[in-house]
C-alpha positions in Angstrom: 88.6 87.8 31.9 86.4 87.5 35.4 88.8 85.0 37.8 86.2 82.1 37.6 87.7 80.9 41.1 87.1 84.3 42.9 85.1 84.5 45.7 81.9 86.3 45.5 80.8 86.6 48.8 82.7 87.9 51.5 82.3 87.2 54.9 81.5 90.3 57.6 84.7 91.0 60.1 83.3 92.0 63.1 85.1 95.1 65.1 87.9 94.3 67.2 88.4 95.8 70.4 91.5 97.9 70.0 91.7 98.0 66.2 91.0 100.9 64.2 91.5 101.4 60.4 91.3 104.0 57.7 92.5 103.8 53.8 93.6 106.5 51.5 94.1 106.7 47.8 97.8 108.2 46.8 98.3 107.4 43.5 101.6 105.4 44.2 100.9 103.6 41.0 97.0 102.6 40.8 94.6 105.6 40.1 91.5 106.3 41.6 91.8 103.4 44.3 92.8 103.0 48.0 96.3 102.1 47.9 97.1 102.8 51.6 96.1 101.3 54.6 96.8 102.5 57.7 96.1 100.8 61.0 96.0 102.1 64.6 96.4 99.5 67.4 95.8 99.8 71.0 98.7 100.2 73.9 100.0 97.1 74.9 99.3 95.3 72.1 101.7 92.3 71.3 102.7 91.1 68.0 104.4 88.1 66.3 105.9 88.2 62.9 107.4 85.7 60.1 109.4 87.3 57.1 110.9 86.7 53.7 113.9 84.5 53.5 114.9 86.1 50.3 118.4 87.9 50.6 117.0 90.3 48.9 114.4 91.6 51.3 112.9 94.7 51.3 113.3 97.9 53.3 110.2 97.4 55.1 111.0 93.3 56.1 114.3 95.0 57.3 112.4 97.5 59.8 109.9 94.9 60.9 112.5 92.5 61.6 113.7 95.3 63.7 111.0 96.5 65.4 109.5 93.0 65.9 111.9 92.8 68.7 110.6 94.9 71.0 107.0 92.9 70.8 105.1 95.5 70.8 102.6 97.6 68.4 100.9 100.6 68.0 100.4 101.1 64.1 100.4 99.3 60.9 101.3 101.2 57.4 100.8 99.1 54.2 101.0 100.7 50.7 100.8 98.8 47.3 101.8 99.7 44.1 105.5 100.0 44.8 107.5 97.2 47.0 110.0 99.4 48.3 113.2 96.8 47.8 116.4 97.3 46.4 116.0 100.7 46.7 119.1 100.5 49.2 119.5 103.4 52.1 117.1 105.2 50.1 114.2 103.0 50.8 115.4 102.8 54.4 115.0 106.4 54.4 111.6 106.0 53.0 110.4 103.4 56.2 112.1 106.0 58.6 109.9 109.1 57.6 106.4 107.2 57.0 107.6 105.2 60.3 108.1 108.8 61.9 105.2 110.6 60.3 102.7 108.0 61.6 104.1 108.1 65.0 103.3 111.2 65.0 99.9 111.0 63.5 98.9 108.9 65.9 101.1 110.0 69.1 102.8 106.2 69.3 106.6 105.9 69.8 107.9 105.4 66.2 109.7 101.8 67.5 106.3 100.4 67.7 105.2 101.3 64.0 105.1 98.8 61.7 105.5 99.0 57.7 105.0 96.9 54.7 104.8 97.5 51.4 104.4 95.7 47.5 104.5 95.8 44.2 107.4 97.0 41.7 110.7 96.1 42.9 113.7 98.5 42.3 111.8 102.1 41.9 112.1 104.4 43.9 108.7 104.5 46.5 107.8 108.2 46.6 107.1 108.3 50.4 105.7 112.0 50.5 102.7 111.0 48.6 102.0 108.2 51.8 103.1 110.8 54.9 101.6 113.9 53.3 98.1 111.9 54.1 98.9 110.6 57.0 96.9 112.8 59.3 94.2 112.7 57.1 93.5 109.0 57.5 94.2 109.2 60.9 91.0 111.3 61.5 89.2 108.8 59.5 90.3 105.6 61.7 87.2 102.9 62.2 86.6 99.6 63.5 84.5 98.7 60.7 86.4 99.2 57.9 87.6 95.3 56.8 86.6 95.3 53.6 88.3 98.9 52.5 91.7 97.7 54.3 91.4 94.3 52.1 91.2 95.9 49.2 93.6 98.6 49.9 96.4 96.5 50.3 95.9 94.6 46.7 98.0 94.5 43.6 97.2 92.0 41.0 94.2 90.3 42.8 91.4 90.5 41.3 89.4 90.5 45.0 89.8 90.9 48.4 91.2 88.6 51.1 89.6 88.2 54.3 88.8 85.6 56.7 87.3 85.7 60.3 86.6 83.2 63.5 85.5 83.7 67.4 86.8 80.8 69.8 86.3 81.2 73.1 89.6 80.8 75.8 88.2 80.0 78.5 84.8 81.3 79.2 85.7 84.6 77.3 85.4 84.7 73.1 87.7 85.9 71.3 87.9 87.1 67.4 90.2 86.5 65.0 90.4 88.6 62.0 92.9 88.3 58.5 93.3 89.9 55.5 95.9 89.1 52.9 97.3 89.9 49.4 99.1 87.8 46.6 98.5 86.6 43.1 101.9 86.2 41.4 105.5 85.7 43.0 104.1 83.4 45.6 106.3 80.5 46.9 106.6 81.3 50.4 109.6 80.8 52.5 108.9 81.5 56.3 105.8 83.9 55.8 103.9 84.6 52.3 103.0 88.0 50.5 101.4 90.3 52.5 99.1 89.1 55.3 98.1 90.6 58.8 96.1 88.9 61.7 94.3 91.0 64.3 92.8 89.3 67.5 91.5 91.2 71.1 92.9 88.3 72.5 95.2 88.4 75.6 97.7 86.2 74.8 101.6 86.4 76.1 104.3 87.2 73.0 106.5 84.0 73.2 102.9 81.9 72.9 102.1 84.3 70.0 104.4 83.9 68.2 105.3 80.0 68.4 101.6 79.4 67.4 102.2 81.8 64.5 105.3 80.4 63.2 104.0 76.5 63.8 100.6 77.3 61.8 102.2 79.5 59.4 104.0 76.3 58.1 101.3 74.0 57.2 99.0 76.9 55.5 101.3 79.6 53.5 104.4 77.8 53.6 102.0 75.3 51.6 101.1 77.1 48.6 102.8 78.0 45.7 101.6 79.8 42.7 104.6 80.9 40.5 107.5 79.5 42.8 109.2 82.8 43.1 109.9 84.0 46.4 109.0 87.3 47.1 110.9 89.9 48.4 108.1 91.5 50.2 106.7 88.3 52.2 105.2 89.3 56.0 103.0 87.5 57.8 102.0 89.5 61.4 99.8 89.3 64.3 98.4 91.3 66.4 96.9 90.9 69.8 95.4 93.8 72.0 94.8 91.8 74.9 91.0 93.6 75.1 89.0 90.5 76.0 91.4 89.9 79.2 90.2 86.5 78.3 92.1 84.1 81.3 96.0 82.6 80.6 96.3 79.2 79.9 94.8 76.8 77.7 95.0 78.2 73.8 94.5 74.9 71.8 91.4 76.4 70.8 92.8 79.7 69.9 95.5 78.2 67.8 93.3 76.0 66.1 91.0 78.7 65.1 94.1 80.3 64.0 95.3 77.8 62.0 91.8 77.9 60.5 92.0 81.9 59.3 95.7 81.7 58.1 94.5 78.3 56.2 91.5 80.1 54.6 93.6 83.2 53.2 96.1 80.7 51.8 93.7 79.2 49.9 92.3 82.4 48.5 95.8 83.7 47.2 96.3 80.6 45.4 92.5 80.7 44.0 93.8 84.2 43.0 96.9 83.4 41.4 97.9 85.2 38.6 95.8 83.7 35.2 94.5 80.6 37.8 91.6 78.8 36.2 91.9 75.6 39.0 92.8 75.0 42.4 94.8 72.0 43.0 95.6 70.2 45.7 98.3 67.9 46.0 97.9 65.2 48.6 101.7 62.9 49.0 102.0 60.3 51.3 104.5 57.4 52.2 107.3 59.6 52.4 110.8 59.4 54.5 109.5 62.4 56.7 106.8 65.0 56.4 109.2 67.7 55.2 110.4 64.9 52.5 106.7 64.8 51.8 105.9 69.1 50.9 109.1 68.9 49.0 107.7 66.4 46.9 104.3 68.1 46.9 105.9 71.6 46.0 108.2 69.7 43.0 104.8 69.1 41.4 103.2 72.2 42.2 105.9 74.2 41.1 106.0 72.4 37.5 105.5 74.3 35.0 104.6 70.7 33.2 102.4 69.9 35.4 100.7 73.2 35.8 100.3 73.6 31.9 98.7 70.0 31.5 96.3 70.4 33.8 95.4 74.2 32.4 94.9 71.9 29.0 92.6 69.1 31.2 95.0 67.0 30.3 96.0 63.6 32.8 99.7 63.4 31.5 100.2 61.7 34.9 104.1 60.9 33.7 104.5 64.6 34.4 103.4 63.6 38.1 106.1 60.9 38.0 108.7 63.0 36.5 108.4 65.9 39.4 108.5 63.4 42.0 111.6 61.9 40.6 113.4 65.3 40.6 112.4 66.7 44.3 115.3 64.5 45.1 113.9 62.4 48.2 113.5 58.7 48.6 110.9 57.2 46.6 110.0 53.8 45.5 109.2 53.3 41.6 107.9 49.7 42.1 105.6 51.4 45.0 105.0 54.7 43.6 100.8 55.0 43.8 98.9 57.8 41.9 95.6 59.0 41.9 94.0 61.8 40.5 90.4 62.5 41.6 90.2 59.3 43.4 90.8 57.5 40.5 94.2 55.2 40.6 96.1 56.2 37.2 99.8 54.6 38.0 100.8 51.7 40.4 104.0 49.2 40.5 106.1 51.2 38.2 103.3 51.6 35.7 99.8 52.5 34.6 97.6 50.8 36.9 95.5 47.9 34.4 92.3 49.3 34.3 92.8 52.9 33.9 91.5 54.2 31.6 91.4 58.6 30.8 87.8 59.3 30.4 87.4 57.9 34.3 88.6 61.0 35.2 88.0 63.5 32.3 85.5 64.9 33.8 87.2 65.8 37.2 89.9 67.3 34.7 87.5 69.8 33.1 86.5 71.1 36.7 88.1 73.9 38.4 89.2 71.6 42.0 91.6 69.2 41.1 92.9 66.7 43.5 96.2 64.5 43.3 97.4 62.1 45.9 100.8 60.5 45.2 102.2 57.5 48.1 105.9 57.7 47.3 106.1 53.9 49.6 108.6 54.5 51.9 107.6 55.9 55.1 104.9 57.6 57.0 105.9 61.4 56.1 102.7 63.6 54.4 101.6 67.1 53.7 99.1 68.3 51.7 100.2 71.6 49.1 98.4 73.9 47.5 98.7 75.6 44.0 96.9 76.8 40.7 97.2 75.9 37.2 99.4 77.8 34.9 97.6 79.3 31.7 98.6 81.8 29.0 96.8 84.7 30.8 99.9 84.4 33.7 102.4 85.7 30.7 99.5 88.5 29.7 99.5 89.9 33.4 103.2 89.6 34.2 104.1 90.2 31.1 102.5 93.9 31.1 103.0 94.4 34.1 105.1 97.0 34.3 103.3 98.9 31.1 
């Protein structure tokens, strides 16, 4: 079944001064498709970097974490079909060679190589399929080649990821460019799936990656699909410092990237795994703002909730219920909840004059929007997520056969 929330038109990444990419198909696990994406980057160009929380991070989260360090980057290897985590010193192994085989490929020290990779956890990732094409794809490196790189780095999504603005710093313009992956196991926890942010703009490390982490919070860190964690979750940017754009004032260059990271968030939870609606959960009133997404993600994350919604149905004591459990302060008596404008629950009960088909049909549409005040402070956030239909257990459920 077509994902009736996919996009269909994509929008035209511009080159990137200082960005070159190529894609290759290995057969890792999908046949007859790109499933490797390799990325060359110019010399001193800085990068920033959140990762997975999850303790059991992969091999390539571990060498990023690593390498991330150093703040600099020369090359970006992503593969998909196999996540490369719990494979233990083996998959180490694995990062070391493609690591050292692109190095070489592209005549970059092997400490400025960066790797990520997704899909099945705990198999082996046969590596030699990835280095034995290595040189290959770097012959065929381009600045044009967006679209290919989107799609090579997919598993379950059903189309690619990209998003793209220019912002000027100064009197120079800059571009920011994105491309992402996720469908299933999406609850991020400091970065989300697999996403990677290219900009020619000159921008020192320590602003890089504060801007990074800070708008990394309020767009991945706000979605939530399946509320697993993944083990694969990276989130990097890259700047090659092409545009020699002046130092100083970025409000505008982190705004616009705010804008791209908010825009790929949204299209991982448009493509989450079976997703039929995008919903958006609005919470206000609460002790603090962080009080306020954990509210929010307590109803995203409810498989009640989710399911009703699937059905068009406004059981809105599923609402009431997921709030009650996120375990922050929240005032029954006070407690206001509206879905698609429409106020459905007030004072500790059904507000007087609701009545269902006011908003039956905003329930048979494919954007649904919830706002719950929880009356007790001025914390808010707005999160993110998809509803949960049968076709989530088809996918995950053969996934592996």
């Amino acid at each position: 079944m077509p994902n009736p929330l996919a996009s269909t038109v994509y929008p035209a990444l511009p080159p990137i001064s200082g960005v070159r990419l190529a894609t290759a198909s290995c057969g890792i696990r999908y046949k007859n498709r790109p499933d490797v994406l390799l990325t060359e980057l110019a010399e001193d160009t800085v990068v920033a970097g959140v990762f997975t929380r999850s303790l059991t991070a992969s091999a390539p989260v571990i060498a990023c974490r690593k390498a991330l360090k150093n703040r600099r980057a020369r090359a970006l290897i992503v593969n998909s079909g196999n996540a490369n985590a719990f494979t233990g010193s083996v998959g180490e192994a694995s990062v070391k060679r493609i690591a050292g085989t692109c190095a070489k490929a592209l005549g970059c020290p092997v400490s400025a190589v960066f790797t990520a990779s997704t899909g099945i956890i705990g198999e082996r990732l046969p590596d030699e399929k990835i280095t034995s094409i290595l040189r290959q794809a770097a012959g065929a490196l381009s600045d044009t080649a967006w679209h290919d790189a989107a799609r090579a780095i997919m598993t379950t999504d059903t189309y690619p990821k990209m998003a793209t603005r220019k912002v000027k710093i100064g009197k120079t313009v800059v571009i920011i460019n994105g491309i992402a992956k996720g469908s299933g196991m999406i609850a991020p926890d400091m970065a989300t799936m697999l996403a990677f942010v290219f900009t020619d703009a000159k921008i020192p490390a320590r602003f890089l990656q504060k801007m990074l982490t800070e708008a990394n919070e309020t767009t991945f860190n706000c979605i939530t699909v399946d509320g697993d964690t993944s083990t694969s979750d990276t989130l990097l940017l890259f700047a090659t410092g092409k545009a020699k754009n002046p130092a100083g004032n970025y409000a505008g260059f982190k705004c616009a990237l705010r804008e791209v990271l908010h825009e790929l968030a949204l299209h991982v939870v448009r493509d989450g795994e079976g997703a039929e609606k995008l919903i958006t959960i609005s919470v206000t009133g609460a002790a603090s703002d962080k009080a306020a997404k954990k509210i929010g993600m307590s109803i995203g994350n409810s498989p009640l909730v989710k399911t009703a919604l699937a059905a068009g149905d406004a059981n809105w004591g599923r609402i009431v219920m997921a709030v009650g459990k996120a375990g922050e302060k929240a005032n029954r008596d006070k407690l206001v909840i509206k879905i698609g404008g429409v106020t459905v629950a007030q004072r500790g009960a059904a507000h007087p004059t609701y009545r269902e088909s006011q908003i039956e049909a905003h329930m048979k549409g494919r954007d649904i929007r919830i706002s719950v005040d929880v009356g007790i402070g001025k914390g808010k956030a707005t999160v993110y997520t998809c509803d949960l239909t049968h076709r989530y257990i088809d996918i995950n459920g053969s996934y592996r056969t």
